[in-house]
Structures are given as structure tokens and as C-alpha cells.
DODO-461885 format. One line per field, with one value per residue: residue number from 1; x negated, y, z negated of N, C-alpha, C in turn. Coordinates in steps of 0.02 Angstrom, whole numbers. Each point is the difference from the previous one (the first is absolute). Layout:
% residues N
lumlo c(NUM, ...)
n.c1 c(X, ...)
n.c2 c(Y, ...)
n.c3 c(Z, ...)
ca.c1 c(X, ...)
ca.c2 c(Y, ...)
ca.c3 c(Z, ...)
c.c1 c(X, ...)
c.c2 c(Y, ...)
c.c3 c(Z, ...)
***
This chain:
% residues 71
lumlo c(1, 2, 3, 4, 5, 6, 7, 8, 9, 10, 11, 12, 13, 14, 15, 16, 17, 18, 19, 20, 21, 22, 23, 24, 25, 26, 27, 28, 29, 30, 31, 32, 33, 34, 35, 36, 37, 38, 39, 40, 41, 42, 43, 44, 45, 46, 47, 48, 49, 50, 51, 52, 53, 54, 55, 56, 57, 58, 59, 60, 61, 62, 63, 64, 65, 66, 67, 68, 69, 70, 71)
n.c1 c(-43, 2, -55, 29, -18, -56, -3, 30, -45, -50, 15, 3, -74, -52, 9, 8, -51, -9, 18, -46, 78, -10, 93, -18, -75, 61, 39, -41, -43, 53, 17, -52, 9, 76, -47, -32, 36, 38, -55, 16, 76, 12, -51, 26, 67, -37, -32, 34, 19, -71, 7, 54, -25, -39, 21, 34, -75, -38, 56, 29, -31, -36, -72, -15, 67, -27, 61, 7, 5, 39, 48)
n.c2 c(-58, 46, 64, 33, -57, -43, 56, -24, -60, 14, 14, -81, -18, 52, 12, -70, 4, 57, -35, -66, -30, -6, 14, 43, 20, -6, 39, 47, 16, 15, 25, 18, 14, 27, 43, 13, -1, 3, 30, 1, 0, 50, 35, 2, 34, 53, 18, -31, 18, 36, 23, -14, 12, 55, -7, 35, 38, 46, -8, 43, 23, -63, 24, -53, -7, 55, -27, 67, -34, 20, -65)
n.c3 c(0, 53, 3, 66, 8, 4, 44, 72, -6, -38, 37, 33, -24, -31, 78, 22, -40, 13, 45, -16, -34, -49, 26, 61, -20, -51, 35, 44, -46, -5, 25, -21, -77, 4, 57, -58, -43, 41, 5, -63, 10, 57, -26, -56, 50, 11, -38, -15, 80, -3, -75, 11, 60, -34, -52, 31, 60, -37, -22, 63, 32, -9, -44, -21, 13, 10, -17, 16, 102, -5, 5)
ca.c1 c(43, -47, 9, 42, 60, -7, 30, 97, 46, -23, 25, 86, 18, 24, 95, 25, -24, 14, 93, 22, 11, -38, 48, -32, -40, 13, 39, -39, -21, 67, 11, -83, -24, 51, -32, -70, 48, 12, -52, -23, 37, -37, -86, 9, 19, -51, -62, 51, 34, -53, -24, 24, -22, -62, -3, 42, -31, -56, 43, 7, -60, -69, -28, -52, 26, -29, 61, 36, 69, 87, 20)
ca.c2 c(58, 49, 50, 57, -35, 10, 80, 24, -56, 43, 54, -14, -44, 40, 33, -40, -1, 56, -20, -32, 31, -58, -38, -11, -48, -59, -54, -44, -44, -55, -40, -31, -57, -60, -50, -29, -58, -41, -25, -55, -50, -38, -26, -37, -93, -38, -42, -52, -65, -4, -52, -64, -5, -21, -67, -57, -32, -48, -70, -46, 33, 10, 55, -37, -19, 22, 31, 44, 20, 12, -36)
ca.c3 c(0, -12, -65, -5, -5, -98, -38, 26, -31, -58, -2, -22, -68, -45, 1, -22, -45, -43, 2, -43, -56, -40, -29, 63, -15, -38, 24, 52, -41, -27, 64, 5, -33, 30, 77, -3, -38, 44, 28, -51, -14, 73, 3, -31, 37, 75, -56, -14, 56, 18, -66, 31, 41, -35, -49, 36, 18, -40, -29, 64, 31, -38, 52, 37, 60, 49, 44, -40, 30, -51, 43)
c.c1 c(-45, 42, 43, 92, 25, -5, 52, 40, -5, 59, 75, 29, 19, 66, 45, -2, 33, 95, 21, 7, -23, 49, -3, -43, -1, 44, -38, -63, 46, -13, -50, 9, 60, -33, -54, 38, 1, -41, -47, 19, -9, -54, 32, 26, -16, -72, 53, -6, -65, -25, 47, -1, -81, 29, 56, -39, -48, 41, 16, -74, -74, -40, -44, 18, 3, 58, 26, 66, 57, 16, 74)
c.c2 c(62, 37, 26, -54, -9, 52, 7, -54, 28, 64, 16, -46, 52, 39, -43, -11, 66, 7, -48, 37, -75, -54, -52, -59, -53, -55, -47, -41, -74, -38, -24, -71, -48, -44, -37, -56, -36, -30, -49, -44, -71, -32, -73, -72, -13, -51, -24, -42, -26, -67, -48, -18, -67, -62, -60, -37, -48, -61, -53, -19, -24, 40, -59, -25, 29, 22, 32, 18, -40, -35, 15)
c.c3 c(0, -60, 0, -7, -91, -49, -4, -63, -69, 1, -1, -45, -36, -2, -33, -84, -23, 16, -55, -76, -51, 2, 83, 4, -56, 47, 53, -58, -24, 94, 40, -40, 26, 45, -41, -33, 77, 34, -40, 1, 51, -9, -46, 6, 60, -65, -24, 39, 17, -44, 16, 59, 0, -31, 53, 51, -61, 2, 53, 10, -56, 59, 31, 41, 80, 59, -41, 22, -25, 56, -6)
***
């Protein structure tokens, strides 16, 4: 990004910034953490299906067995 771009963006952050009233920027903080919740939750039963995924091969599947393709 050249300079004079990252001045203009600088420059309309702070407009934006000096519009927000504190009751403004609580609500979009609230609706930040709502998406990051969701995005946990996700991470979470995707490393779930993964950890059974994992233990359902080890169990079918020994590793010395050298075919790992799922028939």
C-alpha cells in the first residue's frame, strides 16, 4: 500500500472514530465477540469430528499395516 493511500485510510479511520459515540463502539465490540463465539464453537466440532475421525481409523486401521485406503 503506498503512503499516500495509508494516510487517506488513516484519515478515515479517525472520521469514523471521532463519529463513534462509546454506546456505538460497545455494540460493535458485543457483535465482534457474538462472531468470535461462533467461530469457536465451529473450531470446536470440526477437533471433535477430527479426534474421532483419528481414533476410528487407529482402531479399524493398525499403522503397520501399510494400507491406509478405506475400502
Amino acid at each position: 500500500m503506498e503512503q499516500r493511500e495509508r494516510i487517506k485510510l488513516k484519515q478515515q479511520i479517525q472520521q469514523i472514530n471521532s463519529s463513534l459515540s462509546e454506546g456505538d463502539a460497545q455494540k460493535i465490540m458485543e457483535l465482534l465477540e457474538k462472531e468470535v463465539q461462533k467461530v469457536e464453537r465451529k473450531m470446536m466440532i470440526t477437533l471433535e469430528i477430527k479426534e474421532m475421525l483419528e481414533d476410528w481409523l487407529e482402531e479399524e486401521y493398525e499403522e503397520d499395516d501399510g494400507d491406509r485406503v478405506i475400502h
